[in-house]
N, C-alpha and C positions, 0 to 999 in steps of 0.2 A: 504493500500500500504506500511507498514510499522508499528514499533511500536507507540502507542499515548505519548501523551507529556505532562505531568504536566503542567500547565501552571499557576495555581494559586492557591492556600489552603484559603479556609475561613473557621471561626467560620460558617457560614452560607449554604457557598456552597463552591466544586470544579468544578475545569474546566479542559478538558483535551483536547488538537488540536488531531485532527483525521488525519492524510495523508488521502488521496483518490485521486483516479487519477484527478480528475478536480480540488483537490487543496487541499482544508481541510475545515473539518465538526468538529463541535465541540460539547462536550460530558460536560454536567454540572447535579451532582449528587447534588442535596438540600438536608439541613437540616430540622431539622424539622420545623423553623421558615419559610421557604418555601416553605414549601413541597405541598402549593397549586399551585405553578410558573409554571410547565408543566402539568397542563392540563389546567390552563388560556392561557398561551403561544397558547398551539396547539388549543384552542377555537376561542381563538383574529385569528390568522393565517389562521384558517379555514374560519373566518367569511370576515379575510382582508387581505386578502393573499398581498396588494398591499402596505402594508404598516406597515406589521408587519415581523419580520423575519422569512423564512423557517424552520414552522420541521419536521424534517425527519420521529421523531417517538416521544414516551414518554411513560412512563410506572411510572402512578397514584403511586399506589401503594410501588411503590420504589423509587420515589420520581429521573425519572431519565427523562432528556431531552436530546435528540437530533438533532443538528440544525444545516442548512448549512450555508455555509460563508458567511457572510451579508458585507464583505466587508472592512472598512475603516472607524474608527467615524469622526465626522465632527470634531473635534478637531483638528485632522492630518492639516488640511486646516485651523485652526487658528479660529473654531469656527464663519464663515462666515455667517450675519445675511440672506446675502439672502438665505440660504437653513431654517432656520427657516420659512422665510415667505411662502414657502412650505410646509413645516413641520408641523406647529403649525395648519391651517385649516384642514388638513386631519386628523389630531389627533382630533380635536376637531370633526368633525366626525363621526371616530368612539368612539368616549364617548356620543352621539347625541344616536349613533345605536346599542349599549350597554344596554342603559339606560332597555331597554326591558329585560335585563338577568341578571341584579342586582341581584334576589333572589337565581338563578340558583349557581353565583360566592358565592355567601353567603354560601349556603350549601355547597359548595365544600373545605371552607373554605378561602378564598380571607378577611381580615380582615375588621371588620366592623366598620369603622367610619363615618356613615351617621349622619345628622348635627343634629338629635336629639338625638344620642347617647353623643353628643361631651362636654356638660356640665357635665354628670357624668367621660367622662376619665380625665376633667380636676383635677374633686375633687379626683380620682385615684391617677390621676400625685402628687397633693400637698401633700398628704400623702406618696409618697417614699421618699428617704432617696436618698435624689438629691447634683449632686454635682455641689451646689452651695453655696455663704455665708448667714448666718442667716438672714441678712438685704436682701439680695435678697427671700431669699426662705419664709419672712414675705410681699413682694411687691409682689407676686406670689400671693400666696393667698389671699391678700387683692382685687385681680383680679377676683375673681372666679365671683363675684355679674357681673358684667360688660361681665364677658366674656358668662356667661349666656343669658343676653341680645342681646349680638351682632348673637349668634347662631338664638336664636327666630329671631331676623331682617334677618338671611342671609335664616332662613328656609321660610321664607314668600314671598323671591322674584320670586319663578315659576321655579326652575329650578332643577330638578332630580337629585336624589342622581345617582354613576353612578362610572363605574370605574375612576379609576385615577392613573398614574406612580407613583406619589412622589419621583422621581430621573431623571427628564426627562431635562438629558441636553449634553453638547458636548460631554460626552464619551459614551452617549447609543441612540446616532440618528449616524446610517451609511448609509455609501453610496457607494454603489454599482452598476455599470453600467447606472450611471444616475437616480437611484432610492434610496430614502429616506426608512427607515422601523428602527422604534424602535425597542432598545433591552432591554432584563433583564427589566424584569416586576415583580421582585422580590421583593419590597418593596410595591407594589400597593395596593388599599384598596378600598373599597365604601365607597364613601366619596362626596362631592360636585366637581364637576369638575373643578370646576377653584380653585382649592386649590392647586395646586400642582407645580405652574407655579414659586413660589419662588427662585427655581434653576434655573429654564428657564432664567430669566432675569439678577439674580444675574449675574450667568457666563456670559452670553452677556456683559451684563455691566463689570465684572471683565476683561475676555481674551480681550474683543473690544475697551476696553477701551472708551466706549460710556454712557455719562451718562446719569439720569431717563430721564431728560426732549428732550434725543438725539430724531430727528425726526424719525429716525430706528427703536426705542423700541417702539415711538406712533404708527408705519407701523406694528409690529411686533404683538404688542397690537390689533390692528384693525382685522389684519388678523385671528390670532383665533378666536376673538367675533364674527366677520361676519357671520359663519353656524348656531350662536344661535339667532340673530338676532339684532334688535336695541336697544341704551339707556339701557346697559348690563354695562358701564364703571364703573359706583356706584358701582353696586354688585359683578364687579371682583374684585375695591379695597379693599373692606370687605372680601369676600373670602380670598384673598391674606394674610388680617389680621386672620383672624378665624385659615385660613389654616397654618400659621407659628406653633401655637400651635399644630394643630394636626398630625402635622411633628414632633412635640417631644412626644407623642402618641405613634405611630411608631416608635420611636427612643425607649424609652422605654421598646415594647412590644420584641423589637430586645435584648436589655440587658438581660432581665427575660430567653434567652435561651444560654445569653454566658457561659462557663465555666468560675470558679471566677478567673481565671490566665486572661483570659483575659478585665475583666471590666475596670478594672485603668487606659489601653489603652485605651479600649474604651470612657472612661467617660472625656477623654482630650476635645474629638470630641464633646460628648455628653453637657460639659458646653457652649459650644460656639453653641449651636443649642437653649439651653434653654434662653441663655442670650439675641440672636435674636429676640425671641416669645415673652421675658417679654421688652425690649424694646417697643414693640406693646402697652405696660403695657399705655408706658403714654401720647399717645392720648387722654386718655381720652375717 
């Protein structure tokens, strides 16, 4: 109905607003670090049309997606935990009804961090040239024995490697005429499913100003575990730990395809994602 819109330039992806007569459709061309995101997208959609966002179309090979207005993030609204407690069961889900097409995303290229892989990317990780100080980036390693262990313990608990967001929070859950559906599925991975809940609560707790022990985050907690079933709360907190690291995994595999003008920006972001995960450091 008009010409499209720039809307945003990434190293990664653009995005451009479509006019159409019923409102606007949005047009996001990936990078190559992406470029498995629309035909996951249109897989998810196909499989969940209820809870994933409309696409219109996609074309693999060009790495181009097309999608209709999914509406409003829940941010706009202040980051409201009761749409979570909607949110979070359906999600989990579909990572329940996933779990079956693991190998499927694998080929297609959806990156793989399933929990036996995750003690070799951590010895990956300590060997880049990270931006962090000597004394940090010697307590990192000093982790690797430990963080070994904890993968063996999280892979033992029964639970299938499985897609997962890893960016799943108030600006990529919208709402639209009453319905919830995740967006931007562009950083996801197979990976253990409750690894990627790190943002989910952070921001609850940040925007809500509610904190761990608020009874909202326990209801919130509850809700997603419920589709996997009972005496899951151990192994979400392990996960939760396992998974801080393999969110800088991801961070990481995202740098290797910046152009070098932009890293220095990026690695502002990137210390303070690593300094999270080595905090985990001293648990013990």
């Amino acid at each position: 109905m008009g010409p499209i819109e720039l809307m945003h330039e990434r190293p990664w992806a653009t995005v451009w607003r479509v006019p159409v007569a019923e409102g606007s459709a949005w047009f996001k061309q990936c990078r190559a670090v992406q470029a498995f995101e629309p035909r996951l997208t249109a897989h998810l959609f196909r499989r969940w049309p209820d809870r994933v966002v409309e696409v219109l179309d996609y074309d693999e090979g060009r790495q181009w997606l097309l999608l209709s207005d999914a509406g409003m993030p829940v941010g706009v609204f202040g980051n409201p935990p009761e749409a979570w407690l909607a949110a979070l069961p359906a999600y989990a889900e579909l990572q329940r009804g996933e779990a079956v097409h693991t190998l499927d995303h694998l080929v297609h290229g959806v990156p793989d961090l399933r929990v036996e892989t995750l003690a070799e990317h951590f010895e990956e990780l300590v060997r880049r040239d990270l931006p962090l100080g000597e004394e940090e980036i010697g307590r990192l390693r000093g982790f690797a024995s430990r963080f070994g262990e904890l993968c063996q313990e999280l892979g033992t608990a029964g639970i299938a490697d499985t897609i997962q967001h890893d960016d799943l929070h108030h600006e990529n859950l919208y709402r639209r005429d009453g319905r919830l559906r995740v967006l931007d599925w562009g950083d996801s991975s197979i990976s253990h499913p409750f690894a990627c809940h790190g943002a989910t609560f952070r921001f609850l707790e940040q925007i809500t100003d509610r904190p761990p022990d608020s009874p909202w985050v326990a209801r919130q907690l509850h809700a997603y575990l419920e589709p996997w079933g009972d005496g899951l709360a151990d192994t979400f907190v392990l996960a939760l730990r396992v998974g801080t690291f393999a969110h800088c995994f991801a961070w990481a595999r995202q740098r290797d395809y910046l152009p070098e003008e932009a890293r220095s920006r990026f690695d502002v972001h990137f210390s303070i994602v690593l300094r999270r995960a080595l905090a985990q450091a001293h648990f013990g």
